[in-house]
Biotite code that builds the C-alpha atoms (Angstrom):
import biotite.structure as struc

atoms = struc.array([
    struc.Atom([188.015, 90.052, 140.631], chain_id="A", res_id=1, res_name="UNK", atom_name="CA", element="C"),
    struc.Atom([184.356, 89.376, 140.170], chain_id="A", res_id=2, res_name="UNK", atom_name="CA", element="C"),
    struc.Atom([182.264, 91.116, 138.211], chain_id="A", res_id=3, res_name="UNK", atom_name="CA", element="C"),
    struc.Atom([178.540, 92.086, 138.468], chain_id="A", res_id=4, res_name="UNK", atom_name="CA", element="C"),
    struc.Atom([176.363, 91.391, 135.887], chain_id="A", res_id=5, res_name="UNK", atom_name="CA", element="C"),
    struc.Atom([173.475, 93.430, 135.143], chain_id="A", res_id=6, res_name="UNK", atom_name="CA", element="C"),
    struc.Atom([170.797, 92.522, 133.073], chain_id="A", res_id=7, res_name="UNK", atom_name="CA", element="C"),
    struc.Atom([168.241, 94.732, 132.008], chain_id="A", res_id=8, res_name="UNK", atom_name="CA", element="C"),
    struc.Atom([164.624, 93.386, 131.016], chain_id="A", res_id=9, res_name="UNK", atom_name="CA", element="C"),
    struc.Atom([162.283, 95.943, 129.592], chain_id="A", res_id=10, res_name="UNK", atom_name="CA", element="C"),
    struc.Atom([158.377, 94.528, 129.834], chain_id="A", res_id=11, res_name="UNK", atom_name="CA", element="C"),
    struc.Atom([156.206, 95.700, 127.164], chain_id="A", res_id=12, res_name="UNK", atom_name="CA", element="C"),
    struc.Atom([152.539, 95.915, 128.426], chain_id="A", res_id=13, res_name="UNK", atom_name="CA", element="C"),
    struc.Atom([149.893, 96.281, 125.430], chain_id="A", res_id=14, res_name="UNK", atom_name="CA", element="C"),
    struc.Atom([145.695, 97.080, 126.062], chain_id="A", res_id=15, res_name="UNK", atom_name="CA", element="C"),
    struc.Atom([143.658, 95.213, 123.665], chain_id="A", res_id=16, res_name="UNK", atom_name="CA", element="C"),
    struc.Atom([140.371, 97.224, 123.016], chain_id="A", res_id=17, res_name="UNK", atom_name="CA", element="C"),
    struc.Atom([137.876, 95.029, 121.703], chain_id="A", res_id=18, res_name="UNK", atom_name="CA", element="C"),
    struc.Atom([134.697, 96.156, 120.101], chain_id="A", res_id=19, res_name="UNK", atom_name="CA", element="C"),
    struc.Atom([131.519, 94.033, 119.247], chain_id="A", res_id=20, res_name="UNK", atom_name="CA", element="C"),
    struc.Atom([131.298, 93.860, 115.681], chain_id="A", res_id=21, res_name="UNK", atom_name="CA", element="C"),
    struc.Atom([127.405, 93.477, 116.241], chain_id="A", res_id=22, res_name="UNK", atom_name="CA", element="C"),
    struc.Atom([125.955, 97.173, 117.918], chain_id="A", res_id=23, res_name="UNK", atom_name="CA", element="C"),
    struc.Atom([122.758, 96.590, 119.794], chain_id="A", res_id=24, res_name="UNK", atom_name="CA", element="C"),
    struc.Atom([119.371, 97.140, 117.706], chain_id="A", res_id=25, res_name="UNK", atom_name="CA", element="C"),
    struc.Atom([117.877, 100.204, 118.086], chain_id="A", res_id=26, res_name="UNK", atom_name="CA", element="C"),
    struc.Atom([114.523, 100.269, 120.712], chain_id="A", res_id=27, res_name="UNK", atom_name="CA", element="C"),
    struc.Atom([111.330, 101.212, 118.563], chain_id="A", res_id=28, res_name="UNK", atom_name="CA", element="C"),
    struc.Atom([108.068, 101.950, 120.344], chain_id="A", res_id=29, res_name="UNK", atom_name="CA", element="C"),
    struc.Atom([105.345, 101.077, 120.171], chain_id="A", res_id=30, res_name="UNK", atom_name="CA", element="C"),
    struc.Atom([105.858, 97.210, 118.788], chain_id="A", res_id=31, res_name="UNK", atom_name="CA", element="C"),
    struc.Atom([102.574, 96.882, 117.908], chain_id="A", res_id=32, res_name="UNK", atom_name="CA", element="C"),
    struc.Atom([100.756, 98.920, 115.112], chain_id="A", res_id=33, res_name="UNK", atom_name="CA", element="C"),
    struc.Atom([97.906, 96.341, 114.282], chain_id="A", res_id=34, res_name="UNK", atom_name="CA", element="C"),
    struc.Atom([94.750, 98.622, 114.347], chain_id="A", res_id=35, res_name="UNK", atom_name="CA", element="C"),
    struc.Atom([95.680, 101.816, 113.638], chain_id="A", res_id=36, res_name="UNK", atom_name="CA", element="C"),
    struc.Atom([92.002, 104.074, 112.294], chain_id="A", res_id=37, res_name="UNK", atom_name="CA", element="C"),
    struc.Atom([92.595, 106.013, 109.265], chain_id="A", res_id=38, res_name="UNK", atom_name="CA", element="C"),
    struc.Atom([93.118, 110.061, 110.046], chain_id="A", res_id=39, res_name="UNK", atom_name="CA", element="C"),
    struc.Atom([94.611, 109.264, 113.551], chain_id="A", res_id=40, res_name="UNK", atom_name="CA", element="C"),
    struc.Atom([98.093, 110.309, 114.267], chain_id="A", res_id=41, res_name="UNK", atom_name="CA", element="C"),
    struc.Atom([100.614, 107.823, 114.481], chain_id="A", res_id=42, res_name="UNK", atom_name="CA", element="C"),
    struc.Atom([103.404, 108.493, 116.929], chain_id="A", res_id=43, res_name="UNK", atom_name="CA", element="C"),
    struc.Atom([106.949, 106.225, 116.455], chain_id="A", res_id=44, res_name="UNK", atom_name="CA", element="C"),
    struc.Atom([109.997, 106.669, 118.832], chain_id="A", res_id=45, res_name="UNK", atom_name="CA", element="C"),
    struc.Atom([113.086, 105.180, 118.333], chain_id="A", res_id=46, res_name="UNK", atom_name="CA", element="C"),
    struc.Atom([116.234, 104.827, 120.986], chain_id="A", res_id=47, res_name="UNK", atom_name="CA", element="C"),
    struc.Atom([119.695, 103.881, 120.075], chain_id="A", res_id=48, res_name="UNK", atom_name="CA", element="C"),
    struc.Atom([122.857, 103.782, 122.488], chain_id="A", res_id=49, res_name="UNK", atom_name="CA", element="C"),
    struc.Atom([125.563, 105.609, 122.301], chain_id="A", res_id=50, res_name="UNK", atom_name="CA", element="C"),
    struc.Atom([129.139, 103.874, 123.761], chain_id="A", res_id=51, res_name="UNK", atom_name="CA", element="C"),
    struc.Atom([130.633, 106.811, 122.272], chain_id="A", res_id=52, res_name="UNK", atom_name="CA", element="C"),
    struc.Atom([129.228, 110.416, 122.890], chain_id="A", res_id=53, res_name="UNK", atom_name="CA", element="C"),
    struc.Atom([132.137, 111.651, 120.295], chain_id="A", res_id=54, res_name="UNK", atom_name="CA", element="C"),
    struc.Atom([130.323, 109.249, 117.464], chain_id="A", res_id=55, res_name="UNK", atom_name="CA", element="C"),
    struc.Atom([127.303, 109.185, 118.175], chain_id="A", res_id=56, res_name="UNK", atom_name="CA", element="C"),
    struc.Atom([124.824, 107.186, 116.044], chain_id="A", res_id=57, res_name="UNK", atom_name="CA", element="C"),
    struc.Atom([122.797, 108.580, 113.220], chain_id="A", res_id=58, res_name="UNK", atom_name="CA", element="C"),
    struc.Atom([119.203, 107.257, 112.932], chain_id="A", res_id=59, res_name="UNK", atom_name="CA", element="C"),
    struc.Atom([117.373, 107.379, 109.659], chain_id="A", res_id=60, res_name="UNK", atom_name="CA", element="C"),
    struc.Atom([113.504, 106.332, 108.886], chain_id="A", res_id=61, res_name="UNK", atom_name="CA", element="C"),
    struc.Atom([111.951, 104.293, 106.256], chain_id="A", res_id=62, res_name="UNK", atom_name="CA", element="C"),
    struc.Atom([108.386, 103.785, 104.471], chain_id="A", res_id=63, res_name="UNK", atom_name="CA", element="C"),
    struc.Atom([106.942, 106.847, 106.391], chain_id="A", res_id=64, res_name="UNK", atom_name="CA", element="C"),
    struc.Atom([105.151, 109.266, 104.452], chain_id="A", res_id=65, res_name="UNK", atom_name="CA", element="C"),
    struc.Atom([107.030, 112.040, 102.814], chain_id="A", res_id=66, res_name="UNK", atom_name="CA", element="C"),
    struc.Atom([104.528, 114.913, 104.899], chain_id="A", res_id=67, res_name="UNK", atom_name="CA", element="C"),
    struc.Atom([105.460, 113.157, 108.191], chain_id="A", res_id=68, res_name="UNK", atom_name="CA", element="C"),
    struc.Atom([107.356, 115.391, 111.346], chain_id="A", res_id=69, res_name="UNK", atom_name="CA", element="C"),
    struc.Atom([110.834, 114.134, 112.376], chain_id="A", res_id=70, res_name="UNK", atom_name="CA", element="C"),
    struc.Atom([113.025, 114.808, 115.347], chain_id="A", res_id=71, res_name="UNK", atom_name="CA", element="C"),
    struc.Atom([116.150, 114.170, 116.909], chain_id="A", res_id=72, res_name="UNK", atom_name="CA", element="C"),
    struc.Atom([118.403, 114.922, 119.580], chain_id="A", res_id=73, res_name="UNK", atom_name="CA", element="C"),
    struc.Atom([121.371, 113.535, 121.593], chain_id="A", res_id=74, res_name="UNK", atom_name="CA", element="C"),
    struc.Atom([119.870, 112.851, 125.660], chain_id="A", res_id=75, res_name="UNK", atom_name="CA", element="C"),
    struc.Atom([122.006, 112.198, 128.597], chain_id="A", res_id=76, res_name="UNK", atom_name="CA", element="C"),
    struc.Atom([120.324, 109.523, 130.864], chain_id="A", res_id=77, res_name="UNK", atom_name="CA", element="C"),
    struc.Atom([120.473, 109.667, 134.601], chain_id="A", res_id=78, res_name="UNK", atom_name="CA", element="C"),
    struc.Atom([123.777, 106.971, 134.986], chain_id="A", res_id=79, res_name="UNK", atom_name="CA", element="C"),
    struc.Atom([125.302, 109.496, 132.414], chain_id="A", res_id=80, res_name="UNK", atom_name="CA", element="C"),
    struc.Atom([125.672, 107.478, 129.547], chain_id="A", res_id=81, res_name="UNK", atom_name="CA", element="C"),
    struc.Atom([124.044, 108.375, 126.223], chain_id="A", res_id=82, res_name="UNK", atom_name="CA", element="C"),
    struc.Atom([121.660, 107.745, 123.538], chain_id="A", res_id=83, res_name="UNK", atom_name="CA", element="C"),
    struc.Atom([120.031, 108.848, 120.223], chain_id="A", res_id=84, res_name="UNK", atom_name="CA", element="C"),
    struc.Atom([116.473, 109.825, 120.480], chain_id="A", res_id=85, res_name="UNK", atom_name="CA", element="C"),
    struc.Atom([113.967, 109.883, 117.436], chain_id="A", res_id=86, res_name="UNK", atom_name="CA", element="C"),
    struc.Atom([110.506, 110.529, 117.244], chain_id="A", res_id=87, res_name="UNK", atom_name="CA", element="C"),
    struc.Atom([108.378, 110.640, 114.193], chain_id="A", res_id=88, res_name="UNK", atom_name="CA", element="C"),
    struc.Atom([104.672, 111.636, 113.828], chain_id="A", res_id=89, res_name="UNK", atom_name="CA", element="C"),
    struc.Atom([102.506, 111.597, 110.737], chain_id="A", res_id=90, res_name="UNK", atom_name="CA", element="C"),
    struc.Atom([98.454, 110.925, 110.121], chain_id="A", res_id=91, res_name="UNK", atom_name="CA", element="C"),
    struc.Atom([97.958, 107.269, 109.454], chain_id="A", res_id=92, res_name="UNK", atom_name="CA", element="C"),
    struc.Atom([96.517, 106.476, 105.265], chain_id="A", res_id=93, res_name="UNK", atom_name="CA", element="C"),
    struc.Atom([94.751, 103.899, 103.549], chain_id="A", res_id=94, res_name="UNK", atom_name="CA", element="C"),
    struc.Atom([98.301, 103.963, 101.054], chain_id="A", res_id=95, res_name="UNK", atom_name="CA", element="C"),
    struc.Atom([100.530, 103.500, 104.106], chain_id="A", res_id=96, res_name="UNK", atom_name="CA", element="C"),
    struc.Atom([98.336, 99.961, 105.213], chain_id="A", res_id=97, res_name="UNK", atom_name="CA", element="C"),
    struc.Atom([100.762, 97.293, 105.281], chain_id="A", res_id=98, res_name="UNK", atom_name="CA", element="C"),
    struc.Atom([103.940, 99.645, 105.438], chain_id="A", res_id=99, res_name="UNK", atom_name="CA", element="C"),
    struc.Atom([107.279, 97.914, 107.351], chain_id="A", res_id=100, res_name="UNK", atom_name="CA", element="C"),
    struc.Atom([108.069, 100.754, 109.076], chain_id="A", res_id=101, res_name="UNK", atom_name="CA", element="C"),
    struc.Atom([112.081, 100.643, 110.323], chain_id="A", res_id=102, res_name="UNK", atom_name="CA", element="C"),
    struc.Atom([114.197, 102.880, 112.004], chain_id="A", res_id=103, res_name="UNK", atom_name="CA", element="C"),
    struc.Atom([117.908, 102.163, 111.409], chain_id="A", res_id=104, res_name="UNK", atom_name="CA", element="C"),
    struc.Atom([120.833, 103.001, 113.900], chain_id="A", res_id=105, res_name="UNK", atom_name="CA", element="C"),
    struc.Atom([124.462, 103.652, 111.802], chain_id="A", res_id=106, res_name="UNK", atom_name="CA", element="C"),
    struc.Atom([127.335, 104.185, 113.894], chain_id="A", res_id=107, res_name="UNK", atom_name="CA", element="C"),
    struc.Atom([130.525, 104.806, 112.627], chain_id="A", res_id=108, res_name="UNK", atom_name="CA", element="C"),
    struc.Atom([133.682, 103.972, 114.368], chain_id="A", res_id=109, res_name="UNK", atom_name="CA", element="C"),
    struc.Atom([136.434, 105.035, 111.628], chain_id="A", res_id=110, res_name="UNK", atom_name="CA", element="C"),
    struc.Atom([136.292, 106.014, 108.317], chain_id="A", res_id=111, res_name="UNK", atom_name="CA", element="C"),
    struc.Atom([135.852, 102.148, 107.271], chain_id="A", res_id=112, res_name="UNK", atom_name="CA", element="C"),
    struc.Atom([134.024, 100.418, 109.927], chain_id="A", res_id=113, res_name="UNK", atom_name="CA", element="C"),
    struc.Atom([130.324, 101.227, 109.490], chain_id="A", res_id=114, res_name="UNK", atom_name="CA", element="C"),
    struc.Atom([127.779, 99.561, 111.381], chain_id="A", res_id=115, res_name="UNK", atom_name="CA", element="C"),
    struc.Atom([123.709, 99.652, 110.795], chain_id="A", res_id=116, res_name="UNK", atom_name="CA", element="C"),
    struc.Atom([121.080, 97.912, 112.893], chain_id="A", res_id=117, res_name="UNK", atom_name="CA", element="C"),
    struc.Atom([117.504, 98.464, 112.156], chain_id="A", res_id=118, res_name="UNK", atom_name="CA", element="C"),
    struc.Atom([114.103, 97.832, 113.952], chain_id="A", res_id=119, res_name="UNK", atom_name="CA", element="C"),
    struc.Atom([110.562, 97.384, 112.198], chain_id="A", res_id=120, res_name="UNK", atom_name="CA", element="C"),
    struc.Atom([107.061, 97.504, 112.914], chain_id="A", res_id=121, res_name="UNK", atom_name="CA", element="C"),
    struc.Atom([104.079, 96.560, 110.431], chain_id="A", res_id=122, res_name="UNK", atom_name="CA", element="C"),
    struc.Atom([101.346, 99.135, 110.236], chain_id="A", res_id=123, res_name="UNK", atom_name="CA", element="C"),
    struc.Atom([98.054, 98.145, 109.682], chain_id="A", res_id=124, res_name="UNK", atom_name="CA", element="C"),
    struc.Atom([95.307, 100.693, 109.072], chain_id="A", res_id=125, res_name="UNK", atom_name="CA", element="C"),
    struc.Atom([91.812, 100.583, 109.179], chain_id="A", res_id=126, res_name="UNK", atom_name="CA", element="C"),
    struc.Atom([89.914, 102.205, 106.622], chain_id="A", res_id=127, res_name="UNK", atom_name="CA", element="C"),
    struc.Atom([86.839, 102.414, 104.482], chain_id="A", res_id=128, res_name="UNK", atom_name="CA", element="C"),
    struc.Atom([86.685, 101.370, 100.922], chain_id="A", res_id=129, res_name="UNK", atom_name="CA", element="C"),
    struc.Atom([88.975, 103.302, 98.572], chain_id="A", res_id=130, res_name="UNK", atom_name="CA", element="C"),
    struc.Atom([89.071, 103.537, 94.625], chain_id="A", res_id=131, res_name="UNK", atom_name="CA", element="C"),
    struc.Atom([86.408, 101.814, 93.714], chain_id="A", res_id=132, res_name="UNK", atom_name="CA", element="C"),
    struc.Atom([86.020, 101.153, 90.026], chain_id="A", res_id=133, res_name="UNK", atom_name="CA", element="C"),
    struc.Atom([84.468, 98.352, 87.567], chain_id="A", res_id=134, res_name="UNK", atom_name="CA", element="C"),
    struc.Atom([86.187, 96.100, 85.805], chain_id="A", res_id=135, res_name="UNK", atom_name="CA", element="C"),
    struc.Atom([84.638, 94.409, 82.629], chain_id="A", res_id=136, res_name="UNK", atom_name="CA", element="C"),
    struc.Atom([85.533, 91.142, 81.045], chain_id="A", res_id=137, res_name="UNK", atom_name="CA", element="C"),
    struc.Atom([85.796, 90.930, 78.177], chain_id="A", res_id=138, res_name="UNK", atom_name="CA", element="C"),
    struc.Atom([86.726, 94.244, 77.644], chain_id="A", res_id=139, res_name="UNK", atom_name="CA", element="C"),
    struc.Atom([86.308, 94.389, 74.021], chain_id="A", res_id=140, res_name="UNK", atom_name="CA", element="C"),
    struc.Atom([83.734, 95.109, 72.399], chain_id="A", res_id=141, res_name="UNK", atom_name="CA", element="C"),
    struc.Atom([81.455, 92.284, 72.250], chain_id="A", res_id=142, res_name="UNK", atom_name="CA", element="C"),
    struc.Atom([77.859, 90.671, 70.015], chain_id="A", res_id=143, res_name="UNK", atom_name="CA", element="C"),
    struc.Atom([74.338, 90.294, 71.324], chain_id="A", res_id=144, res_name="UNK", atom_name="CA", element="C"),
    struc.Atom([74.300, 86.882, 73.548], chain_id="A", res_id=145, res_name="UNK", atom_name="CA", element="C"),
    struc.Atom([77.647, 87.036, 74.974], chain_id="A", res_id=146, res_name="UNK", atom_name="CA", element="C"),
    struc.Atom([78.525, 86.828, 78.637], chain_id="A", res_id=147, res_name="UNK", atom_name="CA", element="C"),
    struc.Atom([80.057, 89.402, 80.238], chain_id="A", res_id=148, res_name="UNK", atom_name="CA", element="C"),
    struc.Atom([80.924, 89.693, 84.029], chain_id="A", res_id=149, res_name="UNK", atom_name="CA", element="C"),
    struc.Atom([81.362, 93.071, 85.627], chain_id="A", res_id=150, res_name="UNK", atom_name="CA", element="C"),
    struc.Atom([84.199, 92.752, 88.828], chain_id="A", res_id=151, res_name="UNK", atom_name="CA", element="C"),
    struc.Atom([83.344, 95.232, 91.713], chain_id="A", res_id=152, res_name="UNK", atom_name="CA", element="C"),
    struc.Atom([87.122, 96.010, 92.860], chain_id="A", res_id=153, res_name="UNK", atom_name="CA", element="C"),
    struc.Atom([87.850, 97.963, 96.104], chain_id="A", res_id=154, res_name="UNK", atom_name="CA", element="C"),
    struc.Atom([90.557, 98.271, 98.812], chain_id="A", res_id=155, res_name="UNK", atom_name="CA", element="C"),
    struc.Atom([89.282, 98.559, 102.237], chain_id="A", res_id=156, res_name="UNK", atom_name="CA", element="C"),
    struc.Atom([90.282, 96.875, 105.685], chain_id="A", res_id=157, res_name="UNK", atom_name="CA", element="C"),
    struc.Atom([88.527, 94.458, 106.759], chain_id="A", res_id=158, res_name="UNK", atom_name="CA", element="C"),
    struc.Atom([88.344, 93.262, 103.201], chain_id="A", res_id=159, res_name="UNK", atom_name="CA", element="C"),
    struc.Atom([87.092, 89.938, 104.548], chain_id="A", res_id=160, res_name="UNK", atom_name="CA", element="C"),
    struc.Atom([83.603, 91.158, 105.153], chain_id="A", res_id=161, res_name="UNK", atom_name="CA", element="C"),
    struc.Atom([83.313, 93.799, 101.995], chain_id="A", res_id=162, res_name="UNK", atom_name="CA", element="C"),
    struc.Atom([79.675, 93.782, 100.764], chain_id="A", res_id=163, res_name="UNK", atom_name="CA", element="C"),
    struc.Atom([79.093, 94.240, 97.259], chain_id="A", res_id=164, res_name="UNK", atom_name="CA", element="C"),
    struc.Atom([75.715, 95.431, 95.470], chain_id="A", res_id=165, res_name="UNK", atom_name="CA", element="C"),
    struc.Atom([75.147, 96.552, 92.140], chain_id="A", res_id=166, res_name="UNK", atom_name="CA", element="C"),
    struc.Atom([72.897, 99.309, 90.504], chain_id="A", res_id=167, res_name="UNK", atom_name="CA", element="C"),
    struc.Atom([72.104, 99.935, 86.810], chain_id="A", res_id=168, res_name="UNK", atom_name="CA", element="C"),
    struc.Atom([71.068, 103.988, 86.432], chain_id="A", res_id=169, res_name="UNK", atom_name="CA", element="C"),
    struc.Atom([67.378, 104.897, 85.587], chain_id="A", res_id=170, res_name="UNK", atom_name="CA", element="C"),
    struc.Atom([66.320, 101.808, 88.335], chain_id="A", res_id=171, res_name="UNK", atom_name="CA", element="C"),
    struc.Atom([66.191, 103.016, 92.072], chain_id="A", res_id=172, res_name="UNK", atom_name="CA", element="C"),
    struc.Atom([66.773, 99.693, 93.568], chain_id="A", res_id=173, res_name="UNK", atom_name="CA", element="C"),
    struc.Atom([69.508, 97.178, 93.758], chain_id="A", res_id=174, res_name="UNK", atom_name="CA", element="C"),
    struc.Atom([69.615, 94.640, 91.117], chain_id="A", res_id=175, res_name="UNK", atom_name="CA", element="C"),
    struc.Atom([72.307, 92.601, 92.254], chain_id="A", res_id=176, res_name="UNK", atom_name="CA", element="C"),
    struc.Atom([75.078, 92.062, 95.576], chain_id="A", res_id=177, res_name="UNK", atom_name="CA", element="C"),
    struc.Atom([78.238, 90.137, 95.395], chain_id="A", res_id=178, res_name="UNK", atom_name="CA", element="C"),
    struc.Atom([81.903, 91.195, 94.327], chain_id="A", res_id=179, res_name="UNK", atom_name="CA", element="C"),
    struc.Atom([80.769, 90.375, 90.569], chain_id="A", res_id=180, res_name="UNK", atom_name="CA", element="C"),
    struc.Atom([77.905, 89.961, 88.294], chain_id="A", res_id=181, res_name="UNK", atom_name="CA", element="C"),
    struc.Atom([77.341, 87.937, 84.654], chain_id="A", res_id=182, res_name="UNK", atom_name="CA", element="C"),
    struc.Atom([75.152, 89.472, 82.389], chain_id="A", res_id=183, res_name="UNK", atom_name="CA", element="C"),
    struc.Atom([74.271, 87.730, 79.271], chain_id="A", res_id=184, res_name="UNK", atom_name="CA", element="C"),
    struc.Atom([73.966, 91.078, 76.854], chain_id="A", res_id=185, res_name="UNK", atom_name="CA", element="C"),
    struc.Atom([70.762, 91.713, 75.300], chain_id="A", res_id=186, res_name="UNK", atom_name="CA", element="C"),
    struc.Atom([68.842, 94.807, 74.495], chain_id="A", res_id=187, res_name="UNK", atom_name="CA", element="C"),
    struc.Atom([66.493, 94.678, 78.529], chain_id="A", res_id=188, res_name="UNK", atom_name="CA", element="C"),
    struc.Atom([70.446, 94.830, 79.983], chain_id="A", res_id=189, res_name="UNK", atom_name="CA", element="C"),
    struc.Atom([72.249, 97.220, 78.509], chain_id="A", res_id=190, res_name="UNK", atom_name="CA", element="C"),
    struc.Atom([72.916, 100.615, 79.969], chain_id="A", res_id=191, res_name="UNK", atom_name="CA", element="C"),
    struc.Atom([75.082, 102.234, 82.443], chain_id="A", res_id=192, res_name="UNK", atom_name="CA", element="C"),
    struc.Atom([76.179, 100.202, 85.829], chain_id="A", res_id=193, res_name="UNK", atom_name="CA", element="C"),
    struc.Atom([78.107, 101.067, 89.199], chain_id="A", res_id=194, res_name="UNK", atom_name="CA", element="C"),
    struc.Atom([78.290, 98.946, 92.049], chain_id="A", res_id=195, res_name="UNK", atom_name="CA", element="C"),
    struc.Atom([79.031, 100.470, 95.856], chain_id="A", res_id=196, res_name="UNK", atom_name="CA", element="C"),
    struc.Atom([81.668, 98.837, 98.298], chain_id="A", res_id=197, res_name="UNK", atom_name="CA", element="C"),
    struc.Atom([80.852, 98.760, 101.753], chain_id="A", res_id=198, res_name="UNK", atom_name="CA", element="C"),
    struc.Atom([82.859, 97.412, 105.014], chain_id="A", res_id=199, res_name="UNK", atom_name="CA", element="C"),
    struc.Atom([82.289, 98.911, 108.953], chain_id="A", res_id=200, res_name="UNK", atom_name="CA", element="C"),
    struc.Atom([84.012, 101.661, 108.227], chain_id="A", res_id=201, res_name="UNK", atom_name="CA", element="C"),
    struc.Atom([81.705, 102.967, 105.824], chain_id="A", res_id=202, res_name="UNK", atom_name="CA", element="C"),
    struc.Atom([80.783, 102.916, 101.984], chain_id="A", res_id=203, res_name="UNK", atom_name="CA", element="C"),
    struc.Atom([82.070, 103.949, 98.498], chain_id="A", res_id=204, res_name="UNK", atom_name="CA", element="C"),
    struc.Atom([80.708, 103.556, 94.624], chain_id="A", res_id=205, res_name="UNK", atom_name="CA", element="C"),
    struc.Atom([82.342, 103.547, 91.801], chain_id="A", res_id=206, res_name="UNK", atom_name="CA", element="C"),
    struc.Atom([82.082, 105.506, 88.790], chain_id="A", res_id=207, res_name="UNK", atom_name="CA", element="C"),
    struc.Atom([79.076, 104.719, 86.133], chain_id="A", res_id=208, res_name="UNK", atom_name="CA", element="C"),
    struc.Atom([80.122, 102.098, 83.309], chain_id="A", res_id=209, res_name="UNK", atom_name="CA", element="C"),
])
């Protein structure tokens, strides 16, 4: 009598997701910021992906000013897929010259598995000279015949070509230009000083000394 063997084999298939650990940076326009005119309104959008509409990305700002406009809102493209949009407008400042300006993508994918990716731009502001003041050296009090130079400081940009004069009150003209001046002190020299910082963008002087 023969007998019939059956053997049973019982195939496991298994799908391996894989995920990028790296999540592509965000898109922030415009790239360039390099001449931006004090008092003009700077407008920043930012665009980040989203491979999955149930977690989408959250996108946070940094070094924009705290008076600035922000929205946001999820937008369906026209393949269907999705991303984060996020615009932010403020007026551009002499304090915000120099700001790295980033907008930062975080996407979460489980409760431990966080991902950020940021983009920056540098803005650079035009602007005419801002607090201007005197600064004396020494600044002690100090004898008859003693040098002392008077520093005519200023922000402004362009700061390359900043002219400098100096005034001393009771005399209508200019009695000196250049960032600083050395007086050796004497009774015809004392009094009350203030210089006046000047670049293309206009003028500002500084407080009497």
């Amino acid at each position: 009598m023969s007998v019939l063997q059956i053997t049973s084999f019982i195939i496991i298939s298994s799908v391996f997701l894989h995920t990028h650990s790296d999540s592509p940076s965000p898109i922030l326009t415009p790239t360039d910021l390099e001449k931006v005119m004090e008092g003009t309104t700077v407008n920043l959008s930012c665009f980040a992906e989203a491979p999955c509409p149930e977690k989408p990305p959250t996108i946070s700002w940094s070094n924009i000013p705290e008076s600035a406009n922000i929205t946001t809102q999820l937008q369906e493209k026209p393949d269907k897929t999705q991303s984060v949009f996020s615009n932010v407008t403020f007026k551009a400042s002499y304090k915000n010259h120099k700001n790295i300006i980033s907008c930062t993508a975080t996407y979460t994918r489980n409760t431990s598995d966080v991902s950020t990716v940021k983009s920056t731009v540098m803005l650079r502001v035009l602007f005419s000279p801002k607090e201007t003041h005197i600064t004396i050296n020494p600044s002690t009090s100090v004898s008859v015949g003693t040098n002392v130079t008077l520093t005519c400081e200023s922000k402004g940009n362009p700061s390359t070509h900043m002219n400098y004069t100096w005034y001393k009150c009771g005399q209508e003209m200019l009695i000196a230009r250049g960032k600083k001046i050395t007086l050796i002190l004497n009774d015809s020299n004392t009094g009350l000083y203030f210089c006046t910082a000047q670049n293309k963008h206009g003028n500002q002087s500084s407080a009497i000394t």
